[in-house]
Structure formats: C-alpha cells, structure tokens
N, CA, C and O atoms as a DFTB+ gen file, in Angstrom:
164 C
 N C O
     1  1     -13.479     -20.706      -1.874
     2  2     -12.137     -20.175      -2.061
     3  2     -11.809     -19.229      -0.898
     4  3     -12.569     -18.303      -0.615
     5  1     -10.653     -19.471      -0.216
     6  2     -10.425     -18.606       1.033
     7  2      -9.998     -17.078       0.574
     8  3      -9.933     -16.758      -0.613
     9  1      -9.739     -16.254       1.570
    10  2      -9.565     -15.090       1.228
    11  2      -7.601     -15.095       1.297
    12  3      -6.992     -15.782       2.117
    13  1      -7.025     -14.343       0.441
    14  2      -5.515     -14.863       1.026
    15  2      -5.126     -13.624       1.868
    16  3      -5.499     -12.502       1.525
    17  1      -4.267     -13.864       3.133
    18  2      -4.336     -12.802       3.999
    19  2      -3.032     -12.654       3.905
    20  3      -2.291     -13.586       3.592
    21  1      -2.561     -11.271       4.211
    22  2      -1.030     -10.958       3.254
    23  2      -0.365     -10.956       4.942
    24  3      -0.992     -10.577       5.931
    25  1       1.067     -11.488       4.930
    26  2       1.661     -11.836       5.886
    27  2       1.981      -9.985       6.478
    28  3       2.005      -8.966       5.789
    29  1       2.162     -10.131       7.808
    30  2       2.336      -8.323       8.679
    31  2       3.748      -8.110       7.778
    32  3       4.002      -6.915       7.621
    33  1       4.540      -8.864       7.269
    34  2       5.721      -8.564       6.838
    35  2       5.539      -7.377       5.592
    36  3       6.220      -6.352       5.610
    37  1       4.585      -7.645       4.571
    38  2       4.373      -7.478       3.383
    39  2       3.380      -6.049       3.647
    40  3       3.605      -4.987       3.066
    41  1       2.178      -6.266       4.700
    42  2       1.329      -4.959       4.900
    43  2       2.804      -3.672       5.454
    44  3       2.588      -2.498       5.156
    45  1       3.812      -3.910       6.011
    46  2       4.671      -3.205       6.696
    47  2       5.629      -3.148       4.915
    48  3       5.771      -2.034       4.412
    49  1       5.894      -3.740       4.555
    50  2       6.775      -3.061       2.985
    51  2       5.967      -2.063       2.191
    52  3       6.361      -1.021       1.666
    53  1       4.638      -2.643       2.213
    54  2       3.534      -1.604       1.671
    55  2       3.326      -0.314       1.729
    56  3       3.150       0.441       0.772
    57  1       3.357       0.133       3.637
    58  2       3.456       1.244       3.891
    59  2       4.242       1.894       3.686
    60  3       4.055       3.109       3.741
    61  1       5.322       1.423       3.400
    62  2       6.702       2.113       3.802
    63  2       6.698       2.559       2.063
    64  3       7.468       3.390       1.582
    65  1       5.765       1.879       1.374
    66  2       6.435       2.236      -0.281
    67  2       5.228       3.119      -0.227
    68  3       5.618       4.051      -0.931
    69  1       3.683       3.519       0.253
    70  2       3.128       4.376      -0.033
    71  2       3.825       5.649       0.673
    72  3       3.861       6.621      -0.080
    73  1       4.590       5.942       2.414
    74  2       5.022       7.197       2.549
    75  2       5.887       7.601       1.443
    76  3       5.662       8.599       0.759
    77  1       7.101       6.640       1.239
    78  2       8.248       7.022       0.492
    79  2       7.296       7.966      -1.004
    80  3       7.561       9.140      -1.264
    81  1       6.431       7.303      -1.648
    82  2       5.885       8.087      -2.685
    83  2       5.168       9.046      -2.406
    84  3       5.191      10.001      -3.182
    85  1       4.323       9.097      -1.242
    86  2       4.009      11.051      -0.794
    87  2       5.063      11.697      -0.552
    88  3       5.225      12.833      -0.997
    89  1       6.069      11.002       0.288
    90  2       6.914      11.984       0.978
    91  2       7.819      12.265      -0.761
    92  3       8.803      13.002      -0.823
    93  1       7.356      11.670      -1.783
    94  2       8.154      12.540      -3.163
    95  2       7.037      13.040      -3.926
    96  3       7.062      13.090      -5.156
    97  1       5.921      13.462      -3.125
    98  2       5.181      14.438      -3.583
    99  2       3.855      13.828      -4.378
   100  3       3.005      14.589      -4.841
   101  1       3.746      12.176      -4.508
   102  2       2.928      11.771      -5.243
   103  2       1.667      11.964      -4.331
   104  3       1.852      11.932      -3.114
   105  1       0.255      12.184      -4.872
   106  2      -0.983      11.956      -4.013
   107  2      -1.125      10.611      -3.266
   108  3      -0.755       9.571      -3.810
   109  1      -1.836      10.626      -1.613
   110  2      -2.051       9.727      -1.076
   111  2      -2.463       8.653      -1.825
   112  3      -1.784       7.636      -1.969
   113  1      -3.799       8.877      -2.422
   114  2      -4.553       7.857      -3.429
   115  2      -3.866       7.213      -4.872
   116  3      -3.998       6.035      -5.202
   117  1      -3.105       8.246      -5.657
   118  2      -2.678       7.376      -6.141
   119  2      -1.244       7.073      -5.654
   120  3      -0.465       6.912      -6.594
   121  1      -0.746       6.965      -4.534
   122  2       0.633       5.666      -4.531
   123  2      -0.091       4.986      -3.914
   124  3       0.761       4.124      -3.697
   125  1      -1.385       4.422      -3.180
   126  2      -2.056       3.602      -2.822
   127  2      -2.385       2.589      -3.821
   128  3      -2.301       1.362      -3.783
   129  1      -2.796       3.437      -4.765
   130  2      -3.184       2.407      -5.876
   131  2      -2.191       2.022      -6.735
   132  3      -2.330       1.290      -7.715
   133  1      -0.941       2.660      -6.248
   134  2       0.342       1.866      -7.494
   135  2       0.787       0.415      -6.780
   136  3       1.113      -0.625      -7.352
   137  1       0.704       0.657      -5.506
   138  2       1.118      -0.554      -4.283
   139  2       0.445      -1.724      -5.127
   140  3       0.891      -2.832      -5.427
   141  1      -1.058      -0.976      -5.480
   142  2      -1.930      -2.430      -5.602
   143  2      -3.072      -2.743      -5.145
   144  3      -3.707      -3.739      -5.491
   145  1      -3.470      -1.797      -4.216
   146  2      -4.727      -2.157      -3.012
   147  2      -5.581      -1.078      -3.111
   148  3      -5.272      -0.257      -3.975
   149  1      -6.677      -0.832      -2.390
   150  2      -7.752       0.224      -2.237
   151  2      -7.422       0.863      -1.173
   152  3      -6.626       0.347      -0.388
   153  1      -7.938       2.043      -0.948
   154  2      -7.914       2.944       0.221
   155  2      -8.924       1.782       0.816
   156  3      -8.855       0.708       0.219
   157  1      -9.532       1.833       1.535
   158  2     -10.226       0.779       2.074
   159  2      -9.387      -0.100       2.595
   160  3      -9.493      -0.333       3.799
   161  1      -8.445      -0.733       1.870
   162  2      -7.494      -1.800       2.775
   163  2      -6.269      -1.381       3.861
   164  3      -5.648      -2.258       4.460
C-alpha cells in the first residue's frame, strides 16, 4: 500500500489554518493536531 502524499496545495492550506489558530491564541500543538497531523509532519 503506497504512502498518499498530500498535494503542496493542501500542506500550504494547512499552514495557513495552524497560524490563523495561534495567531487566536490557541497552542502550537494543539491547532496542529486539530488540522489532523503530528508535529513531526
């Protein structure tokens, strides 16, 4: 089973939804983990 690799479009919506939730005060780690993914990714 391949690994599925998320298109640059989708890693770039990602980020933009983890600043938007620090920059409203939520912790790094968890709006990381509301996105969906691990610190690690």
């Amino acid at each position: 089973m391949a690994d599925k690799r998320p298109k640059p479009e989708e890693i770039v919506t990602k980020l933009r939804q983890v600043e938007v939730l620090t920059g409203q005060g939520m912790p790094r780690l968890d709006a990381i983990r509301q996105i969906g993914v691990t610190e690690q990714t």
